[in-house]
C-alpha positions as CSV (number, residue, x, y, z in Angstrom):
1,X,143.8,-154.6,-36.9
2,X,143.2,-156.1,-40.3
3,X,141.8,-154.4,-43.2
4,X,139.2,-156.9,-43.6
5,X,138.3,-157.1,-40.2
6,X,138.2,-153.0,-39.9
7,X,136.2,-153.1,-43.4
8,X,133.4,-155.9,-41.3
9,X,133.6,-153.9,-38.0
10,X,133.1,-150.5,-39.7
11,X,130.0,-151.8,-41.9
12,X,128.4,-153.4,-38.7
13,X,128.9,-150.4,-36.4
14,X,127.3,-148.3,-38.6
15,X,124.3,-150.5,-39.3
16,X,123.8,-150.9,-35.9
17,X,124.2,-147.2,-35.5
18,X,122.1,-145.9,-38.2
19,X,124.8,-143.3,-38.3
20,X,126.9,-141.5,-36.2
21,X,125.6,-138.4,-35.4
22,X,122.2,-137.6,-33.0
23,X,120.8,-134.5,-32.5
24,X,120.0,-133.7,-29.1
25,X,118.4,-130.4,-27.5
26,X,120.5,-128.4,-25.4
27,X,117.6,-128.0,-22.8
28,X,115.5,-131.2,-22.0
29,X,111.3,-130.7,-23.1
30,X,110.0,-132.4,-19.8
31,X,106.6,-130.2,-19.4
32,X,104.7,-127.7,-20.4
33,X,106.2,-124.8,-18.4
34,X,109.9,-126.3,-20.5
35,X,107.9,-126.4,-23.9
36,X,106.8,-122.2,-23.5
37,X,110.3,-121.6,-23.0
38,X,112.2,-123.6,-25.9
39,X,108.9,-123.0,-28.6
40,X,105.8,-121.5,-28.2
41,X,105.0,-118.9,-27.3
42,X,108.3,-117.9,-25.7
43,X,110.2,-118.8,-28.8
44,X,108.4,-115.7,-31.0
45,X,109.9,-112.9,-28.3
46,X,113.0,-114.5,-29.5
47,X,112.7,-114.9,-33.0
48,X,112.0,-111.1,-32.7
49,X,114.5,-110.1,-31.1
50,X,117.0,-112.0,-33.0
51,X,115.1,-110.5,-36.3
52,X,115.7,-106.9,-35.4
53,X,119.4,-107.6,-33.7
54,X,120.6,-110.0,-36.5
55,X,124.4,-109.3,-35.1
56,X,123.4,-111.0,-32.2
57,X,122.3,-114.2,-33.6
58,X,125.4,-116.3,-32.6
59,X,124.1,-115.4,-28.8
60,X,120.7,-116.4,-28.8
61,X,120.3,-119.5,-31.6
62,X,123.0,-122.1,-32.5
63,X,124.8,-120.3,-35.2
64,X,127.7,-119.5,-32.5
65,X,128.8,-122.6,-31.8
66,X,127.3,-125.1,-35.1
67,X,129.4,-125.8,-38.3
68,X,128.1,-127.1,-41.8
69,X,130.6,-129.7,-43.0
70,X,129.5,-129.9,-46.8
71,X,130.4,-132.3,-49.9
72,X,129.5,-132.8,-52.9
73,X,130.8,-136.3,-53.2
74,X,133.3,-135.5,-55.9
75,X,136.6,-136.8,-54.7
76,X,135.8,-138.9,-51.2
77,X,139.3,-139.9,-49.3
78,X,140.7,-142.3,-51.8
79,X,137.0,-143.7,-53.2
80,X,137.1,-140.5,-55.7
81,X,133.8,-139.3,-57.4
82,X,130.9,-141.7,-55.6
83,X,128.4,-139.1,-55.3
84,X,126.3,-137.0,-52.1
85,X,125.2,-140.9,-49.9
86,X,128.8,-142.2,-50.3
87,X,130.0,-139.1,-48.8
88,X,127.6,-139.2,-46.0
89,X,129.1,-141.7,-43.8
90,X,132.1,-139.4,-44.2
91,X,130.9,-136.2,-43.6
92,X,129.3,-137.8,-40.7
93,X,132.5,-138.9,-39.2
94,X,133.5,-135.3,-39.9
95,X,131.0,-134.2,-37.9
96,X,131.8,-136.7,-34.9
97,X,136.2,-135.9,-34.6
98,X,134.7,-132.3,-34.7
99,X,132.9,-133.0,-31.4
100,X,135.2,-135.8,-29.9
101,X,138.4,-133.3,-30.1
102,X,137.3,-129.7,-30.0
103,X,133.7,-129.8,-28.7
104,X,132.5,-128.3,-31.7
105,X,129.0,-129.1,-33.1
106,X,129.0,-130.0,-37.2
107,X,126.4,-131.1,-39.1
108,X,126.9,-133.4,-42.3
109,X,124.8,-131.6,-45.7
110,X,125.7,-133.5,-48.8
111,X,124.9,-132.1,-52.1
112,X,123.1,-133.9,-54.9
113,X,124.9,-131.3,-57.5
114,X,128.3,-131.7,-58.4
115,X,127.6,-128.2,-60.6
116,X,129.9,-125.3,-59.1
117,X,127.4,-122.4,-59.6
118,X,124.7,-124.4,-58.0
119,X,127.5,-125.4,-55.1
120,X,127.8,-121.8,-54.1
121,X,124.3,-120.9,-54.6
122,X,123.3,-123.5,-52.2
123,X,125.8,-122.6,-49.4
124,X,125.4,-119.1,-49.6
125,X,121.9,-119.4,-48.9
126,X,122.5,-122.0,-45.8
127,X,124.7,-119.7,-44.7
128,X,123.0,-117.8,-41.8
129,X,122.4,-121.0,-39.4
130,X,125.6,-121.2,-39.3
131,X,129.2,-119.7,-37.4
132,X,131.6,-121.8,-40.3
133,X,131.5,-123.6,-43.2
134,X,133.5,-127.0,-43.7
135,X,133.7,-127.9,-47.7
136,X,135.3,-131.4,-47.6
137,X,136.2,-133.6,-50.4
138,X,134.9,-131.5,-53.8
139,X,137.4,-132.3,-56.7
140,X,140.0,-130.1,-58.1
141,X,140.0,-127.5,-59.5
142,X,136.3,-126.9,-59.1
143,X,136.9,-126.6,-55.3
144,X,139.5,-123.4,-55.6
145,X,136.8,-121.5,-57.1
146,X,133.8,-122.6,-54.5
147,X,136.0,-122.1,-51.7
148,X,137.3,-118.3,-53.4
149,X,133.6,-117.5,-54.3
150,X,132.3,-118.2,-50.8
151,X,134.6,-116.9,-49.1
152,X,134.0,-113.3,-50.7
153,X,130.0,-113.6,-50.4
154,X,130.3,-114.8,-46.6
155,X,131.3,-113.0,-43.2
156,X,132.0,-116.5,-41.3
157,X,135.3,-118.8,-41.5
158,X,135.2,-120.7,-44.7
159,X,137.5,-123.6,-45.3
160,X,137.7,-126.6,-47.7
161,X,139.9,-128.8,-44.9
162,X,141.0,-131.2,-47.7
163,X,143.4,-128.5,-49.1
164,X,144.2,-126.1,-45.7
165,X,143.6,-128.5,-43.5
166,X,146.2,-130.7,-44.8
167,X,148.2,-128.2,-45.5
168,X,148.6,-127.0,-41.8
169,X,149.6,-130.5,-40.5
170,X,152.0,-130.8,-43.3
171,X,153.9,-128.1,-42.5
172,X,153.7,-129.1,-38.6
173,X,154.9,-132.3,-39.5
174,X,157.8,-130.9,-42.1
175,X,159.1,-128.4,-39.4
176,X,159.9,-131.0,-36.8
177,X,161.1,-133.6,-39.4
178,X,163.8,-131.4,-40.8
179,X,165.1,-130.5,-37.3
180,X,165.4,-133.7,-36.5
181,X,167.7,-134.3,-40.0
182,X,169.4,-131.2,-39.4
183,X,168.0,-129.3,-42.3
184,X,166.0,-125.5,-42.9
185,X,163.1,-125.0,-44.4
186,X,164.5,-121.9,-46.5
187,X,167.2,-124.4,-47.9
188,X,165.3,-127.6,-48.1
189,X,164.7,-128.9,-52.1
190,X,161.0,-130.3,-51.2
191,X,159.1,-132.4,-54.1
192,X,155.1,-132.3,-53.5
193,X,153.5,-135.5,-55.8
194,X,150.3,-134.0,-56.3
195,X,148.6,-131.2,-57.8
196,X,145.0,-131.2,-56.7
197,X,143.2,-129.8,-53.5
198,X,145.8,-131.1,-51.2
199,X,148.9,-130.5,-53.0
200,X,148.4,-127.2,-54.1
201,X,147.2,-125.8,-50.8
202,X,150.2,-127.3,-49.4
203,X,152.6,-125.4,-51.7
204,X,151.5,-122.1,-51.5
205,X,151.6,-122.9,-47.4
206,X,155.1,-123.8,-47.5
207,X,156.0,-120.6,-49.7
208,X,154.3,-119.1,-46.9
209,X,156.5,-120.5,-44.4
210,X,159.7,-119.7,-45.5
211,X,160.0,-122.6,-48.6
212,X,162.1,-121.3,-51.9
213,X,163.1,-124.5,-53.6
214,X,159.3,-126.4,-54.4
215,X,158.3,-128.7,-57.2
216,X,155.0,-129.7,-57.9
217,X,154.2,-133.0,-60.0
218,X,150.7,-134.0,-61.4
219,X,150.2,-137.2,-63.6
220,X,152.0,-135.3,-66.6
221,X,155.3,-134.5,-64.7
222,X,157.0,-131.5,-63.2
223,X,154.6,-128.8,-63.7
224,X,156.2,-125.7,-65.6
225,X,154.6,-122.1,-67.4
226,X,153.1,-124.3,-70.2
227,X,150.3,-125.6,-68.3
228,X,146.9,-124.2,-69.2
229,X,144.8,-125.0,-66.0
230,X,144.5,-121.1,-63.8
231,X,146.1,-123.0,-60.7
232,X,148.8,-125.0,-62.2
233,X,150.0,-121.9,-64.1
234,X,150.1,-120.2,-60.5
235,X,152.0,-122.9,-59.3
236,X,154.1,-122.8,-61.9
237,X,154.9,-119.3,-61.0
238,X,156.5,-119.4,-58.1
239,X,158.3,-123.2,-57.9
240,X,160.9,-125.5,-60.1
241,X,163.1,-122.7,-59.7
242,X,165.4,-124.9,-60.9
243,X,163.5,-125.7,-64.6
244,X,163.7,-129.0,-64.3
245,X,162.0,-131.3,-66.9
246,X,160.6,-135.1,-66.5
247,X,158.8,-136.8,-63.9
248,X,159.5,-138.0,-60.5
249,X,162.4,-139.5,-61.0
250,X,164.2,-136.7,-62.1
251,X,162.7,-134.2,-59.6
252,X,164.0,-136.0,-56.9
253,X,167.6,-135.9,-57.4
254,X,169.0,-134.2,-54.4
255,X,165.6,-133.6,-53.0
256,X,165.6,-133.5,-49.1
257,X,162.0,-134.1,-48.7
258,X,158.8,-135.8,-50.7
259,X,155.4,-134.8,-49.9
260,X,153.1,-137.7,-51.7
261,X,149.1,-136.5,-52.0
262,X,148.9,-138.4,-54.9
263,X,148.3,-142.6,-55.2
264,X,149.0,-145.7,-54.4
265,X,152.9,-147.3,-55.0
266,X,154.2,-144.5,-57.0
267,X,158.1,-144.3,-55.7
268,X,160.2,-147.0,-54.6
269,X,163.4,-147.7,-52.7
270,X,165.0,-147.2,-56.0
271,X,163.6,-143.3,-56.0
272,X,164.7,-142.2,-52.8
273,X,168.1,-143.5,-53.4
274,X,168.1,-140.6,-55.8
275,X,167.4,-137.7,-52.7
276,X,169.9,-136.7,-50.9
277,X,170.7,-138.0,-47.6
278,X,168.8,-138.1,-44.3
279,X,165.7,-137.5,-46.6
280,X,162.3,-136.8,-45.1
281,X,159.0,-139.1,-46.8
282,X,155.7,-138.0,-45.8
283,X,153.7,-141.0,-48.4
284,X,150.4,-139.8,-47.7
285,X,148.0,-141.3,-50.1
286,X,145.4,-143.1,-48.4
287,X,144.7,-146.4,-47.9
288,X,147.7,-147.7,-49.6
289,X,150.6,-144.5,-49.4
290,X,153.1,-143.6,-52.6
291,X,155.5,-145.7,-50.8
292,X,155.5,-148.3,-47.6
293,X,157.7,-146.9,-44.5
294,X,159.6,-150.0,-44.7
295,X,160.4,-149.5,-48.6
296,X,161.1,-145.8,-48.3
297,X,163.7,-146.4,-45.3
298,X,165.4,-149.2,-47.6
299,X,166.1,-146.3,-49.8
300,X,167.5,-143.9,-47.3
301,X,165.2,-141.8,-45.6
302,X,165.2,-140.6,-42.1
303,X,162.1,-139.6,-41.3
304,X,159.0,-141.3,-43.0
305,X,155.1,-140.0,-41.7
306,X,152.0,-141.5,-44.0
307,X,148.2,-140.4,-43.7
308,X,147.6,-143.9,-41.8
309,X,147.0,-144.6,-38.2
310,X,149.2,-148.0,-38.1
311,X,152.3,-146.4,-38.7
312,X,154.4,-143.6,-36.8
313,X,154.0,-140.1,-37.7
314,X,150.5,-140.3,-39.1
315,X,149.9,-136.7,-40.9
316,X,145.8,-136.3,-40.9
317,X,144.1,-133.4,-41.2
318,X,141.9,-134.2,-38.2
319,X,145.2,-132.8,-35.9
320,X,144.2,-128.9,-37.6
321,X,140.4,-128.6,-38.8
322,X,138.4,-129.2,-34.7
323,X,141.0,-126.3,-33.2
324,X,140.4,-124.2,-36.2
325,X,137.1,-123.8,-36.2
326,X,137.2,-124.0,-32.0
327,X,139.0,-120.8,-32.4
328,X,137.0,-119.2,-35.5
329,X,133.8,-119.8,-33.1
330,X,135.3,-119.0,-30.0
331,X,137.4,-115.3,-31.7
332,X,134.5,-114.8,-33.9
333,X,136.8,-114.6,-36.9
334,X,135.4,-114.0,-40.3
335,X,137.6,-115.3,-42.4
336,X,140.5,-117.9,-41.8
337,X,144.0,-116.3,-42.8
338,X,147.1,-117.1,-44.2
339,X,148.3,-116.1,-41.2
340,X,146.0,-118.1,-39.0
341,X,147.0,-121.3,-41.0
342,X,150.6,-121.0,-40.2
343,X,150.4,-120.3,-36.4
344,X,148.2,-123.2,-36.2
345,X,150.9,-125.5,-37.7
346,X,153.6,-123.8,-35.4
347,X,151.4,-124.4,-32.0
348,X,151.1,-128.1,-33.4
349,X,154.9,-128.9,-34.3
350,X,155.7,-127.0,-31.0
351,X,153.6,-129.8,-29.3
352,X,156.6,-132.2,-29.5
353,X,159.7,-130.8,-27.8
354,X,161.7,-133.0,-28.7
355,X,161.1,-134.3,-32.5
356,X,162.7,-137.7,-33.3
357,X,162.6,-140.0,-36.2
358,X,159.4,-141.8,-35.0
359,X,157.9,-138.8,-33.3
360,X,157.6,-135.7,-35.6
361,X,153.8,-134.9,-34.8
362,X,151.4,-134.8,-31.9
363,X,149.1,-138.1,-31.5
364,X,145.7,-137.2,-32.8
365,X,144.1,-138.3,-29.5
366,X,146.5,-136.2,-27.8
367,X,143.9,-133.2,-25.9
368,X,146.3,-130.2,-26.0
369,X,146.3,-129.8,-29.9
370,X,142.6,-128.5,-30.0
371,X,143.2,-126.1,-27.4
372,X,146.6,-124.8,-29.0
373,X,145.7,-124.2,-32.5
374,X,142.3,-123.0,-31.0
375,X,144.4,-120.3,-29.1
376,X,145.9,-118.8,-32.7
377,X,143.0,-118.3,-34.9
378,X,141.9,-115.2,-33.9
């Protein structure tokens, strides 16, 4: 389908809509005898109960089963900083893949601060309706510290899906693409274009995994020990283990794989000419990726996956966050892991048996993903 035609459907569904979520009770109101159950007076026996067994709160009231997807508004999908209503209709979609693939319940809360203290002040004190908390689309590198912050004042899963999110389908993705070039993670020289929320989660995943040769680029070029900004300098500490100086061009030479999270038409054929052979391209800026699939195969790579739906290999977040949280809710986990994150990327790139060019990752519609990841976070 067309952009424009998408960009007229989208705006009339969701006028027709009035948005895409509903709230609807879990037990129908249909008389009285209904109403003394669900509120008064049955409801204060318990609201006492649940007062003086505040453990078992997640039994009795929806904090067992409900997740808070939260924004601020400060860097929505590729629209950047538009502020708490133009994040709305995304968070709401949020909330809708979170019940269409893992039958999770979400509910959208936007922000109208974009001040970090306030951020963390407001979720903390949110907190207790809810089993998780979903941060989605705050800007970097506010959203390191909120996410830290929260984590440490909360005993439920925390996650700002934009960084781990990402990061587990990147890695799911990567893992089948290099098996299908013939190549090891432990060996592979990978470039990451991008050092905000996405890209930096994604490096220190791939450390994780197994990666020793990473280079992270931001808008200045190959980040090194002379950035000031805390989590560039910590990226700085533990890839380029090469030194190398300059910018895209001269990081990938003899790369075997680019990870774009970065912007529109930033490499062409002429770039990945420079990586080595059977190259791996996951262009993942979205609408328009770093480079088309067509473009980046001109210049030699193998295996090409971008953040869209129109092309093969589409590497969204929406294959990790629904069975993440499924399991956090389901395992009653406190706080999502390092650990967690790359067992969830494992049971995802295990989904596909047999990886080939065009078929690196599971198809987000695909049922079994949920379930898997779902199955390792505990």
């Amino acid at each position: 389908m067309k952009k424009s035609n998408v960009s007229k459907e989208a705006l009339a569904l969701h006028k027709k809509l009035g948005g895409k979520i509903r709230i609807m009770p879990a037990s129908p109101v249909r008389n009285k005898a209904d109403l003394s159950l669900v509120y008064t007076p049955g409801v204060a026996t318990v609201s006492n109960f649940v007062a003086k067994n505040p453990k078992r709160a997640r039994e009795y009231t929806m904090k067992g089963r409900m997740v808070a997807v939260i924004s601020d508004g400060s860097a929505v999908l590729g629209l950047g900083n538009i502020g708490p209503l133009g994040a709305l209709p995304v968070m709401e979609g949020k909330c809708a893949l979170f019940k269409t693939f893992a039958g999770v319940d979400a509910v959208p809360i936007v922000l109208d601060t974009q001040n970090p203290e306030e951020i963390i002040e407001t979720i903390i004190r949110i907190a207790p309706a809810f089993g998780g908390i979903n941060l989605e689309d705050i800007a970097a590198p506010k959203c390191f510290d909120i996410e830290r912050r929260v984590v440490e004042a909360l005993d439920i899963p925390v996650m700002h899906d934009d960084q781990h999110g990402t990061a587990i389908v990147v890695l799911a993705g990567l893992l089948n693409a290099l098996t299908v070039v013939g190549k090891k993670l432990a060996s592979a020289r990978i470039v990451i274009s991008g050092a905000g929320a996405a890209g930096t989660a994604v490096a220190h995943l791939l450390k994780k995994a197994g990666a020793r040769n990473i280079i992270v680029l931001d808008s200045k070029g190959i980040i090194d020990s002379k950035r000031r900004e805390a989590h560039k300098k910590e990226l700085a500490r533990f890839t380029n283990p090469e030194h190398k100086h300059g910018g895209l061009r001269e990081a990938l030479k003899g790369a075997d794989a680019l990870i774009g999270v970065s912007g529109p038409g930033l490499v062409g054929a002429n770039d990945i000419i420079l990586m080595s052979p059977k190259a791996v391209v996951f262009a993942m800026a979205n609408p328009i990726p770093e480079i088309m699939p067509d473009e980046a195969k001109l210049g030699g790579a193998v295996v090409v996956g971008t953040g869209r739906s129109d092309f093969p290999n589409q590497i969204n977040n929406s294959l990790a966050f629904p069975g993440v949280f499924r399991g956090a809710l389901d395992n009653r986990v406190r706080k999502i892991t390092d650990g967690m994150k790359l067992r969830a990327a494992r049971a995802i790139a295990a989904l596909v048996s047999s990886p080939t060019a065009n078929k690196i990752i599971p198809d987000m519609f695909d049922k079994r993903v949920a379930r898997a990841v779902a199955k390792v976070v505990c």
